[in-house]
Steps between C-alpha positions, in 0.01 A plus 500: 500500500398814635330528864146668513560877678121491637568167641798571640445827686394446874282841476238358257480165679432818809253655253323222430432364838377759666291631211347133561496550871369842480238400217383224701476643817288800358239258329452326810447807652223614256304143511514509864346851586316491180331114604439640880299785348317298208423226816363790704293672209363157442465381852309886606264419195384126613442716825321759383629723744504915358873542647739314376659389808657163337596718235704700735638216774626292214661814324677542767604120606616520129729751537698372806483181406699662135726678752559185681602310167724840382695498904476086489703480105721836555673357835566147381795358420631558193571163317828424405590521127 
């Protein structure tokens, strides 16, 4: 019976969890900043207010709370495999 070469090789198992690591941690990325700013376009129109100041605050509480999840996932543990 012959062994499966993908299978077997410890760089695609590599590959293929941190293309799923990387893939996931970009998508959160993207729905977080992109909900903040959707919220605060949203939120600035049930105000009425001509600047967009909710637009802007949660634009930028979007983007370091996605820099919070990208340091928070990069400098954990490793799990064990």
């Amino acid at each position: 019976m012959k062994e499966d070469p993908v299978k077997d090789n410890p760089k695609n198992n590599d590959f293929l969890y941190n293309y799923a690591k990387y893939s996931s941690l970009a998508l959160q990325t993207i729905l977080l900043i992109g909900g903040c700013v959707w919220g605060g376009v949203k939120l600035d129109q049930w105000i009425g207010w001509k600047v967009p100041v909710c637009t802007l605050v949660f634009s930028i509480l979007g983007v370091v709370g996605a820099i919070y999840l990208l340091v928070k996932d990069n400098f954990r543990n490793k799990p064990s495999r």
